[in-house]
N, C-alpha and C positions, 0 to 999 in steps of 0.2 A: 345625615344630619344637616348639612348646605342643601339640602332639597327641602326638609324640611321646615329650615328656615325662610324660606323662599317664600314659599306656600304660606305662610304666616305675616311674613310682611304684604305676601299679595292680597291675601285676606282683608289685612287693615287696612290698608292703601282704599281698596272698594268700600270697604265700610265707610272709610270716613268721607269719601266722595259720597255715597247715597247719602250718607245724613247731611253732609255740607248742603250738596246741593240737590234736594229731590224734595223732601217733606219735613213739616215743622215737627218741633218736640220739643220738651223743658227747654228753659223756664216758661215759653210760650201758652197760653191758655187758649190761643187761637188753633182750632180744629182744621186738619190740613188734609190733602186725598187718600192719606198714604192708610196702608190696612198690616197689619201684622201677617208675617207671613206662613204659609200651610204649615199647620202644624207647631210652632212656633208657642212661645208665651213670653209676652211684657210684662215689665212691671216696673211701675213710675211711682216713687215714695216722695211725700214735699211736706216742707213746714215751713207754714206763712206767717208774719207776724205784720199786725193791722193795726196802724194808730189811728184813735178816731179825731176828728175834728174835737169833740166835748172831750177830749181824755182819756176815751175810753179804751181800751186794748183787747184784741183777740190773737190768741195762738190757735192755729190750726195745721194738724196732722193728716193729711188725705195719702193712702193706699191704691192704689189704680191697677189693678189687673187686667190683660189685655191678652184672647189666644185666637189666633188666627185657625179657622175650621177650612178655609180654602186661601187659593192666592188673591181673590177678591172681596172675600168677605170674612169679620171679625165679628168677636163678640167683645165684651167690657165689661167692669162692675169699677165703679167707684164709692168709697165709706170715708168723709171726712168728719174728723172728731177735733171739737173746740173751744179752749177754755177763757173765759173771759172776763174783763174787771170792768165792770159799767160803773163810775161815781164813786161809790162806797162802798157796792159791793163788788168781792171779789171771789173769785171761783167759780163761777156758774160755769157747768160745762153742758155742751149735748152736741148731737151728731147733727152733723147740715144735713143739704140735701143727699140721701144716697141714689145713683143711680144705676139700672140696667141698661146696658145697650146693644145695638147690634149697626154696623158699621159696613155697607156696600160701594165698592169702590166702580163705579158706572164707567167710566174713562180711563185709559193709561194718558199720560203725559205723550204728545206727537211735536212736531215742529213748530208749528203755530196755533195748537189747542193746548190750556192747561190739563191737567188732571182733573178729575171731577168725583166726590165720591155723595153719597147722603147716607146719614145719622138719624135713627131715630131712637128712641129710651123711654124708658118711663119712670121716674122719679119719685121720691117721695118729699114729702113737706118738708122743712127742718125745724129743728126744736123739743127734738124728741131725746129722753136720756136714754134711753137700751134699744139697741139694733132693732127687738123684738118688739118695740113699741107700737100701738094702733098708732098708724099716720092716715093722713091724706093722699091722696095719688094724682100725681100729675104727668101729661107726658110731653116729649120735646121733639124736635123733629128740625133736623137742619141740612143746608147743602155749603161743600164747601170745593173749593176751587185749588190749584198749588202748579206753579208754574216755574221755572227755571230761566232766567234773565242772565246769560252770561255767569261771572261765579256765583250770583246770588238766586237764592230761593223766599219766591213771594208768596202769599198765603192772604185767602180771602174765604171769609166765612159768614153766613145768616142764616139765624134762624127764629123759633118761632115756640115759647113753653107754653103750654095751656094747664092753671088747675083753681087755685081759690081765684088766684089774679092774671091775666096775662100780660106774656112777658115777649116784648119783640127784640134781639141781640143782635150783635155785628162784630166782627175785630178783622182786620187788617194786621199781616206781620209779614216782615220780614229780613231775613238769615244770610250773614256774609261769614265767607270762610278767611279767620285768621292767620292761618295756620295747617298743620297736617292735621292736629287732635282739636285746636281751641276756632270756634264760631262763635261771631256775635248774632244778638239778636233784638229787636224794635218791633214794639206791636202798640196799635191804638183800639181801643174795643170801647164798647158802648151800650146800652140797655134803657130802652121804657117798660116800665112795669105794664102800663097799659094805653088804649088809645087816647085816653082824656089827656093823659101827662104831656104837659107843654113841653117840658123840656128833655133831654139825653141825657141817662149820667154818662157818663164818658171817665177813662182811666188809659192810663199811657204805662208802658213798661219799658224798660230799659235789662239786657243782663249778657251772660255768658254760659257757654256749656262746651266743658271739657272729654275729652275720649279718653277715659285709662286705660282701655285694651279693648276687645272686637266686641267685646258683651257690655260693657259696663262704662256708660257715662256720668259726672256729675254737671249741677249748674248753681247758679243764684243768679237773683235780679233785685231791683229796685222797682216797686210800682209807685207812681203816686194818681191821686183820684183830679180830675181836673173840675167836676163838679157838684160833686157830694160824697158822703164818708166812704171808706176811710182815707185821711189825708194822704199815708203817705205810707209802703209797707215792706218789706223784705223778703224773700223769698228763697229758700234754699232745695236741691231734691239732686234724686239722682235716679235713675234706670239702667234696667238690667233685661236684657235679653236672651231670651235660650232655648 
């Protein structure tokens, strides 16, 4: 029984250093090196809540499944569904973007190189009401970085969606450990739809993620937009790994 509790705290103890300090995860939407491991399956649930500038509000529900086929490389699927009150009307729902992905991690983390992995996917349009709906198809393709700075883990990410509009993205985060289970985390990210666009939107996040045991963390955060909608938003989720 004392052995096997041993083994149990040793377990956690590791866990919660890898995720402290090696790669991002909720609340963070910055893409980190880190891949699901062989064999393995993620799964990261959220619900966003978006105030617009005009009034307007969206709830959004995203699903994320995540199964690692080797120790370097993963697959994805993400399905976010979203209901929304623009003005006077209220209830409009349909799915965002869904996407497929497949996730290569090119680098382990060394003493003076970050990690290094690249992303690419292919997505669909949003605005569709049934899974099964004719969309548009666009695809994304990103590299991201993830480095270890004493306790904290940093996170650097670009990339690059091509489909009706393109879309060139960026975020910046990063993760300090509060604690055995409780980490904060800060992220800045940012998006032109296309090259004509003079300006960034840009959005800043603020939040927390707790470990309730080896498999299963929660989080929430705070985002606000610092250049265009939505003003200011909420964010709750949790994952589970197995």
């Amino acid at each position: 029984m004392m052995n096997n509790s041993v083994q149990r705290l040793t377990m956690l103890c590791l866990l919660v250093c890898w995720t402290a300090l090696a790669f991002a995860g909720r609340p963070l939407t910055t893409e980190d090196a880190s891949v699901t491991a062989k064999q393995e399956i993620q799964l990261e649930f959220s619900w966003e809540y978006l105030l617009m500038e005009s009034g307007g509000e969206v709830n959004r529900l995203t699903i994320r499944p995540m199964y690692g086929l080797s120790e370097s490389f993963q697959i994805g699927f993400a399905a976010p569904f979203q209901v929304m009150t623009l003005g006077a009307i209220s209830g409009l729902s349909e799915f965002g973007t869904i996407d497929f992905s497949a996730k290569f991690r090119v680098l382990q983390e060394r003493r003076y190189l970050p990690a290094l992995a690249i992303m690419g996917a292919i997505n669909t349009s949003p605005g569709a009401t049934s899974l099964l709906a004719s969309r548009e198809w666009e695809s994304t393709f990103l590299v991201s970085a993830s480095k270890t700075v004493q306790r904290s883990a940093l996170h650097l990410m670009s990339g690059y969606r091509r489909g009706l509009d393109e879309q060139y993205f960026f975020g910046v985060a990063a993760e300090y450990p509060l604690g055995k289970r409780l980490q904060a985390a800060v992220e800045f990210t940012g998006e032109r739809l296309n090259a004509e666009q003079a300006s960034i939107d840009t959005s800043a996040l603020a939040g927390v993620s707790y470990l309730l045991n080896e498999r299963i963390a929660v989080d929430g955060g705070i985002q606000a937009a610092m250049t265009d909608k939505p003003e200011w938003g909420l964010v709750l989720g949790f994952s589970f790994s197995r």
